[in-house]
N, C-alpha and C positions, 0 to 999 in steps of 0.2 A: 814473433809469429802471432801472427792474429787469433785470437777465442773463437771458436764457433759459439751458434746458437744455444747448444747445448752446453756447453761447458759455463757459460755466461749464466744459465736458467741456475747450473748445478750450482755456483758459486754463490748467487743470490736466495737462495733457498739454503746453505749452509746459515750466509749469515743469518739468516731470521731467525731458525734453530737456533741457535746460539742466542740471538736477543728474546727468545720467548723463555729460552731456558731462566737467565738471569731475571727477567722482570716478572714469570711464576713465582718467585720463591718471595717477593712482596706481596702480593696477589690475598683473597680470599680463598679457603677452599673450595669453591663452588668452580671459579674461572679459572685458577689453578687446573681444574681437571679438564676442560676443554684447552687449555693451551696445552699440556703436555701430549692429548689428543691429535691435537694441529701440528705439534715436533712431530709426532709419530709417522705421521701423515708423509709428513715433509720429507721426512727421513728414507720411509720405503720409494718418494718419488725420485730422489738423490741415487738410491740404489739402484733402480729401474733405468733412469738414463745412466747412470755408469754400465748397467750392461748392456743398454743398447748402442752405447756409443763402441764397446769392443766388439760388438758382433759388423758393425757394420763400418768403421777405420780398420784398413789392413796394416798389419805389423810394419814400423817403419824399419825394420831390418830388413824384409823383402826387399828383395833385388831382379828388375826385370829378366836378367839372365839367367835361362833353367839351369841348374845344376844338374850332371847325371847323375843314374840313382847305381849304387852298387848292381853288378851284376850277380846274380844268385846262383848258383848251381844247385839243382835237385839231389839235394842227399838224402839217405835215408834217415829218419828220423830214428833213434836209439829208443827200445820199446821197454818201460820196467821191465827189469828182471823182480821174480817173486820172490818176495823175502822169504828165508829157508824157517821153520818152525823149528823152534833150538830143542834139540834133543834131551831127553831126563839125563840130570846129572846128581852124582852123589857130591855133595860134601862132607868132609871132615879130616880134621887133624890126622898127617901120615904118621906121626909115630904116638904111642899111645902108653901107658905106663898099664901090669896085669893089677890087675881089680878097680881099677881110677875110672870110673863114669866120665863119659868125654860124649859130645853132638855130634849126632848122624843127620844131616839132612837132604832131603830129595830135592830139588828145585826144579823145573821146568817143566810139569805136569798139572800144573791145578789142583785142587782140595779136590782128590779121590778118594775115595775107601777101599778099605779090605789090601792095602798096599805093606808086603811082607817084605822084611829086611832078613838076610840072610847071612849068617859069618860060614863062608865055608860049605857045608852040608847041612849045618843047624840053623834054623829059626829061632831070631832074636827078639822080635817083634813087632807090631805095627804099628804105622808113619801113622800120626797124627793129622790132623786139619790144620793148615797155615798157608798166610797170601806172604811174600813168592814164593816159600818155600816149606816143607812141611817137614815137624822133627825130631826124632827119637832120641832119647837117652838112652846110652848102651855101655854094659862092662863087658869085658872081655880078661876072662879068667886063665889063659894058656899062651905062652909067651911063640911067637915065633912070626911071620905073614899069613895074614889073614886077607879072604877074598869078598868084601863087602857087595852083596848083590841085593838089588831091589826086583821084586819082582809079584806082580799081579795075572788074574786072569783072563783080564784083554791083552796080553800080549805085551805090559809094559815091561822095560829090561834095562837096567842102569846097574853099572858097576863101579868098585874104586876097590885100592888095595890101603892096608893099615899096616904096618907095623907095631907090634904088642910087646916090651922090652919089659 
């Protein structure tokens, strides 16, 4: 298959690249800098006709013969659903030994204040500051299930059950 114009300009413009490349590196500093100037040159013109050679030769896979295109049917497009905002949750150990300090932690609320932990009917103490989760140290001195509730006065309300052995 015969060269075009262009592919003939591209081919002769490599080779020069190439021989200025080799005969710069004998050269003095001074012509040194203008020949590797001259590559440079040569180089974006090389790049310049390789893209105008693809804009303007069509793909030789093309084939005169149209292909149909899938036929579409109008569906409806499935719209996010919103992610649910995860509920405050208590952590800690279900069974617990009486007097052994074990971690209470709240998680899924944010670093709040003023966030009271509850055993039952008594007030144990309050949650501390912590990213993800924020956490108290707690004994528990009376053997039997215990009702672990967090609870503040915006309305936060998280619970979990302990057993105290």
């Amino acid at each position: 298959m015969p060269k075009s114009k262009s592919e003939k300009i591209k081919s002769l413009l490599k080779h020069l690249i190439f021989l200025v490349g080799i005969v710069s590196k004998i050269m003095p500093a001074k012509i040194r800098v203008l020949m590797v100037a001259f590559s440079t040159i040569a180089g974006g013109l090389v790049a310049l006709l390789d893209s105008c050679d693809q804009n303007v030769n069509p793909p030789a896979s093309s084939s005169p013969v149209k292909t149909p295109e899938p036929v579409t049917t109008p569906t409806e497009t499935p719209s996010p659903k919103p992610t649910r905002i995860p509920l405050p949750e208590i952590k800690s150990r279900s069974m617990v030994k009486v007097g052994e300090p074990f971690l209470v932690q709240l998680c899924n609320v944010g670093n709040k204040h003023g966030v009271s932990l509850y055993a039952d009917k008594y007030r144990l103490g309050y949650f501390g500051f912590g990213i993800p989760c924020m956490n108290l140290q707690v004994t528990l001195n009376q053997k039997g299930q215990r009702n672990l509730r967090a609870e503040d006065d915006s309305g936060l309300r998280a619970s979990s059950v302990v057993i105290v052995q």
